[in-house]
Wavefront OBJ file of the C-alpha trace (Angstrom):
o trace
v 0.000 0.000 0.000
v 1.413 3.459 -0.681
v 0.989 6.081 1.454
v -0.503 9.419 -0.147
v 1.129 12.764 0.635
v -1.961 14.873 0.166
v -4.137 12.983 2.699
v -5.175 14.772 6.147
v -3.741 14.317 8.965
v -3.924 14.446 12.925
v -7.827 15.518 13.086
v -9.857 14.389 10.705
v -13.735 14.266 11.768
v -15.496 13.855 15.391
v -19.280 13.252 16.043
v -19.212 14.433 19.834
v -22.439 12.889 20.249
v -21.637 9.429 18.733
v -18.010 9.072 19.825
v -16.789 7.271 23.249
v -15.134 10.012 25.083
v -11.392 9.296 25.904
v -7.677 8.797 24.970
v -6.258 7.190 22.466
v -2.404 5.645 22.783
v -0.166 6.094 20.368
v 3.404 4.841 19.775
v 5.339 7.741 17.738
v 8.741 8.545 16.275
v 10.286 9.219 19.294
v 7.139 9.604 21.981
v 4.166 7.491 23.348
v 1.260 9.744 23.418
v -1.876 10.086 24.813
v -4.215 12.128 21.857
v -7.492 12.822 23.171
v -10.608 13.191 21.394
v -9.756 16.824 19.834
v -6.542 15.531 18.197
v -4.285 16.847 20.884
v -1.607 15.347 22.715
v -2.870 15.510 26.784
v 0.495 13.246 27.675
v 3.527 12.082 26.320
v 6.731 9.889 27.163
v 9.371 10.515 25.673
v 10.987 7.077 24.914
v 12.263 6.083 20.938
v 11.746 2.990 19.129
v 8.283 1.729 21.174
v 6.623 -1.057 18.860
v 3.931 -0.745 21.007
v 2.606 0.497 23.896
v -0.422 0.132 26.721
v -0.752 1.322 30.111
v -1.276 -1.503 33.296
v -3.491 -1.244 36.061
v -1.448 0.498 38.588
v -0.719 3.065 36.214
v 2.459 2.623 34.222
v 3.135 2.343 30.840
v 4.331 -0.763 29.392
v 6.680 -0.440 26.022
v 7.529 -2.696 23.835
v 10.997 -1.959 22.144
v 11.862 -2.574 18.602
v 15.172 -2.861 17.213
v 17.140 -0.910 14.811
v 13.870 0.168 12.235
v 16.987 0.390 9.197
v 18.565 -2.971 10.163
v 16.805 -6.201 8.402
v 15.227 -8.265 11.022
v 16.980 -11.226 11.890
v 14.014 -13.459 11.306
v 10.707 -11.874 11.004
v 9.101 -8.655 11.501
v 7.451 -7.387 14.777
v 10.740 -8.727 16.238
v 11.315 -6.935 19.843
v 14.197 -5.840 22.028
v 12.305 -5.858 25.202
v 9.916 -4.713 27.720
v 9.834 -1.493 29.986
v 7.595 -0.078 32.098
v 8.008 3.372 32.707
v 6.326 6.172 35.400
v 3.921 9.060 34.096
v 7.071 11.542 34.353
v 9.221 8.892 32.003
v 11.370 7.544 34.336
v 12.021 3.736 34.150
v 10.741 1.444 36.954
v 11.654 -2.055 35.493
v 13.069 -3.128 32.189
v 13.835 -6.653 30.425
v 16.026 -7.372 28.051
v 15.332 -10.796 26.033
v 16.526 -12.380 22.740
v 14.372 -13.760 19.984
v 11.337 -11.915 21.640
v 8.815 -10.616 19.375
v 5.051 -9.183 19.145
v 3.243 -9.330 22.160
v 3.589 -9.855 25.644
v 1.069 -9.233 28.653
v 1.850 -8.738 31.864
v 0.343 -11.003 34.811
v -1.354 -9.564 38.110
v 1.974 -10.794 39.820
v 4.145 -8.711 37.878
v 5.455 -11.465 35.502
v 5.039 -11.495 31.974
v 3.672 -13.724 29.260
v 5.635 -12.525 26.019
v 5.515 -14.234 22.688
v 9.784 -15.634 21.207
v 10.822 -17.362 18.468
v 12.734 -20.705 18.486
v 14.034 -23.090 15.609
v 12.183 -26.011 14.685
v 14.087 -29.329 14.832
v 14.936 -30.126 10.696
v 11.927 -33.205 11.125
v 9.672 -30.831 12.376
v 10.163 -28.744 9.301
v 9.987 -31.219 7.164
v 6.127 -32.375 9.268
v 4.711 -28.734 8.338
v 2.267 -28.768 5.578
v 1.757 -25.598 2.937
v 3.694 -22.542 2.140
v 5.965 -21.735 -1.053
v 8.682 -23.937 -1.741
v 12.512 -22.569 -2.325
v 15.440 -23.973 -2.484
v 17.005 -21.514 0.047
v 14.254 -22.858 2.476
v 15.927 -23.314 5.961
v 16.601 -27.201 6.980
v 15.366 -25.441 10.213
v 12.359 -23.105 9.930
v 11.088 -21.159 13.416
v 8.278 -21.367 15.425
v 6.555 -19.716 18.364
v 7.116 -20.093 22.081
v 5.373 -18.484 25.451
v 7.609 -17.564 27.885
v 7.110 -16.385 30.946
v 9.554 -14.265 32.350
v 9.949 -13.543 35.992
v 10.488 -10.048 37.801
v 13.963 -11.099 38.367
v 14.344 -11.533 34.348
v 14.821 -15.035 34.723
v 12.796 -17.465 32.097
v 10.601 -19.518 33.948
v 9.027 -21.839 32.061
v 8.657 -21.818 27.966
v 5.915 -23.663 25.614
v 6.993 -24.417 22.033
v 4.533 -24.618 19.160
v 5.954 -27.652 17.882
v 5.554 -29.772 20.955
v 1.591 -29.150 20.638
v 0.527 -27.684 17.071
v -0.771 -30.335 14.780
v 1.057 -29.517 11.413
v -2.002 -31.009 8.946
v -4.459 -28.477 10.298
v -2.311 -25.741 11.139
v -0.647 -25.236 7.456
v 1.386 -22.406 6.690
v -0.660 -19.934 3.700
v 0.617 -21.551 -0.193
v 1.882 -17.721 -0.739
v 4.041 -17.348 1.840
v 7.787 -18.625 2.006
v 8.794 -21.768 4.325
v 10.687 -19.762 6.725
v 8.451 -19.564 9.367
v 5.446 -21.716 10.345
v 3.336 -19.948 12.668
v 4.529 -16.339 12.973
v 2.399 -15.184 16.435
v 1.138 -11.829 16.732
v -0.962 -11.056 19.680
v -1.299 -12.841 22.848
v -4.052 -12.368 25.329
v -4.719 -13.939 28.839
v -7.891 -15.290 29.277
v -9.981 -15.146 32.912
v -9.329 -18.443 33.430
v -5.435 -18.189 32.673
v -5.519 -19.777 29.616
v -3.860 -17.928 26.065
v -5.683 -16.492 23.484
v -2.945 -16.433 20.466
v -3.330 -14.846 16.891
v -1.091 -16.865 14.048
v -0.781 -15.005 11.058
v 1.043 -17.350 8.444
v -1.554 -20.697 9.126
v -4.665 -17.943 9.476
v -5.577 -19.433 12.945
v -7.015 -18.465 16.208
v -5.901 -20.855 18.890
v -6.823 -21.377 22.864
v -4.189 -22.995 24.870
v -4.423 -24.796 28.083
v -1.765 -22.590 30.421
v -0.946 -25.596 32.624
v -0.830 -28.541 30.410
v 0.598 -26.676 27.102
v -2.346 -27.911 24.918
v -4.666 -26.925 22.026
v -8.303 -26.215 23.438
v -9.829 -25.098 20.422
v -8.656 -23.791 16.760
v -10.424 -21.926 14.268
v -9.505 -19.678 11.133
v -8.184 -21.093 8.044
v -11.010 -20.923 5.986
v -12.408 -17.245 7.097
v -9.378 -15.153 8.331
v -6.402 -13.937 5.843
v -3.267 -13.038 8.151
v -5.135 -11.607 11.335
v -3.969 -9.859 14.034
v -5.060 -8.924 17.521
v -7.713 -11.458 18.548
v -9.077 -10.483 21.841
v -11.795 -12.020 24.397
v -15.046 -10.042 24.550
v -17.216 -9.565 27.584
v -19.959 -11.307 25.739
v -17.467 -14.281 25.296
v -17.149 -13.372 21.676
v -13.785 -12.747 19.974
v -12.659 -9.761 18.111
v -10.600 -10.024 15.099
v -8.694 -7.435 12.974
v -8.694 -9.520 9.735
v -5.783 -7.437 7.217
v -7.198 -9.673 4.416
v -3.635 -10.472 2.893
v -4.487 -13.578 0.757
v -7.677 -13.356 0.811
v -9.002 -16.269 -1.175
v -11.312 -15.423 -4.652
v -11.443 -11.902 -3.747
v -9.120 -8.470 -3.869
v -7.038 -8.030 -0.686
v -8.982 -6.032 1.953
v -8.609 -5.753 5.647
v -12.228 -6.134 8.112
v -12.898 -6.043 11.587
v -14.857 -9.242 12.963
v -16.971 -10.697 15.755
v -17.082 -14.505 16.214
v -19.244 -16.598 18.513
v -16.703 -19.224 19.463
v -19.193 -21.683 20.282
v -21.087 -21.278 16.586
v -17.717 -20.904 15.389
v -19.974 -18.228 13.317
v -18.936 -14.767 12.608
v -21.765 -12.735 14.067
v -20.782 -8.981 12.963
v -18.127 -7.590 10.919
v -16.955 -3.730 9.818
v -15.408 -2.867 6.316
v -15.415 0.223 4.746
v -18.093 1.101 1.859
v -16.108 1.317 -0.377
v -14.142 -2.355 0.702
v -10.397 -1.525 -0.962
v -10.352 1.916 1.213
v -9.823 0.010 4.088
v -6.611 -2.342 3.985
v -3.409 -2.681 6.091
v -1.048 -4.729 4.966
v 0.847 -5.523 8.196
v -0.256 -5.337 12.216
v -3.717 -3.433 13.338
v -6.005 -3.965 16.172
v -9.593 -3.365 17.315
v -11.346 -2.662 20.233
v -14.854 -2.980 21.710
v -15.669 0.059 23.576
v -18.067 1.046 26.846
v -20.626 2.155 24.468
v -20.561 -0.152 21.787
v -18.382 1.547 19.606
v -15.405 -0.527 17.614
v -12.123 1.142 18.003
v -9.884 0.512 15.217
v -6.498 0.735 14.034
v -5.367 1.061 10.511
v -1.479 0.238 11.283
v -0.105 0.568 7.970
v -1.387 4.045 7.371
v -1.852 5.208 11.149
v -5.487 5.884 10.393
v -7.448 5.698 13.951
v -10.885 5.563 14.254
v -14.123 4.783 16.130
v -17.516 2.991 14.300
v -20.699 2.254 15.657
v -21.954 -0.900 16.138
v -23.796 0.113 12.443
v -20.714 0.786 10.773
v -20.812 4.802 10.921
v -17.189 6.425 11.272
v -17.726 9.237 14.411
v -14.118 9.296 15.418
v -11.153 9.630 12.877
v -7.302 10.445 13.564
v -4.603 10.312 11.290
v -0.691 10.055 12.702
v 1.036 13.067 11.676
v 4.008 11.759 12.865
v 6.491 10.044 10.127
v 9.193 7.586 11.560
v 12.069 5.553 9.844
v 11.263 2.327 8.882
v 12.643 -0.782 6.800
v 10.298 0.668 3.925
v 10.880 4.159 4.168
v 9.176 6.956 6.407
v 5.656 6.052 7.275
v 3.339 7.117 9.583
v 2.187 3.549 11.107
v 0.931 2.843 13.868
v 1.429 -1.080 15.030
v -1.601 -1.128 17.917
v -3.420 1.349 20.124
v -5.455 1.548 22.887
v -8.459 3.566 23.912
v -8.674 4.485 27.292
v -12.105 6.262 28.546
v -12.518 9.462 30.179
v -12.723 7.100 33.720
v -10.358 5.141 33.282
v -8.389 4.941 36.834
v -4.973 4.006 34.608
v -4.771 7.531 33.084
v -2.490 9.774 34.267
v -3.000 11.825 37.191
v -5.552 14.945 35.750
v -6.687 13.407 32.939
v -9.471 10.755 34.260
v -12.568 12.235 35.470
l 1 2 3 4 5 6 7 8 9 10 11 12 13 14 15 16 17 18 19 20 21 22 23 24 25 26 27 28 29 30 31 32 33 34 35 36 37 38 39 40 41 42 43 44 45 46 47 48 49 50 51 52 53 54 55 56 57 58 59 60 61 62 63 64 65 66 67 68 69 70 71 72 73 74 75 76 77 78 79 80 81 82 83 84 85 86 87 88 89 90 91 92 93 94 95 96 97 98 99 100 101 102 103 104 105 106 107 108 109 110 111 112 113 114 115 116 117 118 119 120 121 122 123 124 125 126 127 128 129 130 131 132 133 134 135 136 137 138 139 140 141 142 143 144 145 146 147 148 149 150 151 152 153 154 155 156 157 158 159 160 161 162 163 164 165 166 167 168 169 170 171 172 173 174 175 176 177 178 179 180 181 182 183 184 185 186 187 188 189 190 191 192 193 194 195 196 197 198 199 200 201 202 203 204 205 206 207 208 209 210 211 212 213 214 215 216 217 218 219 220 221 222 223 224 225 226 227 228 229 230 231 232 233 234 235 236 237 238 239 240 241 242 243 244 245 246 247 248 249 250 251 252 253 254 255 256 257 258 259 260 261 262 263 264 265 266 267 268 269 270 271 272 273 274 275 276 277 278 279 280 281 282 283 284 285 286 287 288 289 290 291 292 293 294 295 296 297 298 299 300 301 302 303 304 305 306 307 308 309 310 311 312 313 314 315 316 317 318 319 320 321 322 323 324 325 326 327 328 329 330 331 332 333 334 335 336 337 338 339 340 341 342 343 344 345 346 347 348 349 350 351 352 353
């Protein structure tokens, strides 16, 4: 997708009737900000190279760092350098350093964190996985996802590996994409009952994992989704999808927003633009179910924000003004963010009401 010079940017409509009143959080250049529903920035942290960002219960903000945005990633994109988590005023209160980490990772009530890594497959394993485009550089060793959960201390404390539990005939890599990965996780997301909610973009599948014994609960995705991101757990018990639409099978690429009933395995409501190409990101995104219904959305690639009703209506939309280096140039995108309402006891002092 190119990105057009001419288009607006920062403010670009509000309906202040229809609109959940709040924050949105927004990883920039150099800053994490806090933009509020006027367009302007009500906090900031100034910290560079945050992949993403989201702020915890007691307050802090918890960054995500990525690497080097000029130097190739080492295996995939969405790689990470680590995890901080940082006062209103900036200053660091705890920070983790970790190799092979990448994505996602959610901190526990204890303090510990749940973070997605990367780990080679052994070269039978590979050779076990099902789909993708054949090469003859193809690794004898392709990588996989782990869990890992990581102690205050920084210490690894225990690790799942995809390959000790995935089934390779259902969960088959996309017949576009090379052999060099086979899941490629994306989000992570801890359920009430401890369990994980993961999002794999190269086999198109939601999974549930069992957090003691390490195994698949349920699956579901390869014939609806096209390289997802972001699947979260609604209140309802419904799951929310960003759906980017890479791939999509029989029809142009285009990205949606979806709501599944796990237990029809049925998608039950679904946002795309009117006009269905206007609305496409290529890489990352997120959604978000709001207090009033609303669907809070981000357009990562282009660093479009924006709020819908639960009818589809646009009554909220932001654009990132804010260009930052990149392995494909300057753009202005945005990987995830968060909405945080007006209430919302994790704002910074003087901003919740």
């Amino acid at each position: 997708m190119a990105w057009i010079r001419e288009r607006p940017t920062g403010l670009v409509y509000h309906d202040g009737q229809l609109t959940e009143p709040g924050f949105a959080l927004v990883p920039q250049a150099h800053r994490v900000a806090l933009v509020d529903q006027a367009g302007q920035t009500a906090h900031e942290w100034p910290i560079a190279q945050v992949a993403s960002a989201r702020l915890a219960d007691d307050g802090r903000l918890i960054a995500l760092m990525a690497g080097d945005p000029q130097t190739p990633a080492r295996i995939a994109n969405g790689e990470i350098e680590g995890i901080l988590e940082l006062a209103p005023d900036g200053e660091v209160l705890w920070e983790y350093r970790g190799d092979l980490l990448h994505h996602d990772a959610r901190r526990l009530a204890d303090g510990r964190y749940h973070a997605l890594g990367f780990y080679p497959l052994s070269p039978e394993q590979t050779q076990a996985v099902q789909g993708g485009c054949p090469h003859r550089d193809d690794p004898k060793e392709m990588w996989s996802d782990t869990i890992e959960l990581i102690g205050r201390d920084g210490q690894r404390e225990s690790l799942w590996r995809a390959g000790d539990h995935l089934d390779p005939a259902t969960q088959q890599i996309c017949p576009l994409d090379k052999r060099q990965e086979w899941t490629h996780g994306n989000s992570i997301r801890i359920l009430p009952n401890g369990n994980w909610l993961l999002s794999l973009r190269l086999t198109n599948m939601i999974i549930q994992i069992d957090h003691q014994s390490g195994k698949i609960l349920w699956e579901w995705g390869s014939h609806t989704l096209s390289h997802q991101h972001d699947a979260r757990l609604l209140d309802n018990g419904n799951i929310l999808i960003f759906d980017n639409g890479i791939h999509r099978k029989r029809t142009p690429s285009f990205a949606r927003v979806i709501e599944m009933d796990p237990k029809t395995e049925k998608v039950v409501w679904q946002y795309t633009d009117k006009t269905i190409l206007a609305f496409q990101s290529f890489m990352a995104g997120s959604a978000q179910r709001l207090q009033n219904g609303n669907t809070f959305i981000t357009e990562a690639a282009t660093g479009r924000l924006f709020q819908v009703t639960p009818e589809g209506e646009t009554v909220w939309e932001w654009v990132n003004p804010v260009l930052a280096e990149s392995q494909f140039g300057p753009t202005p995108t945005v990987y995830r963010s968060t909405w945080y309402g007006l209430s919302d006891p994790r704002l910074p002092t003087g901003l919740a009401q």
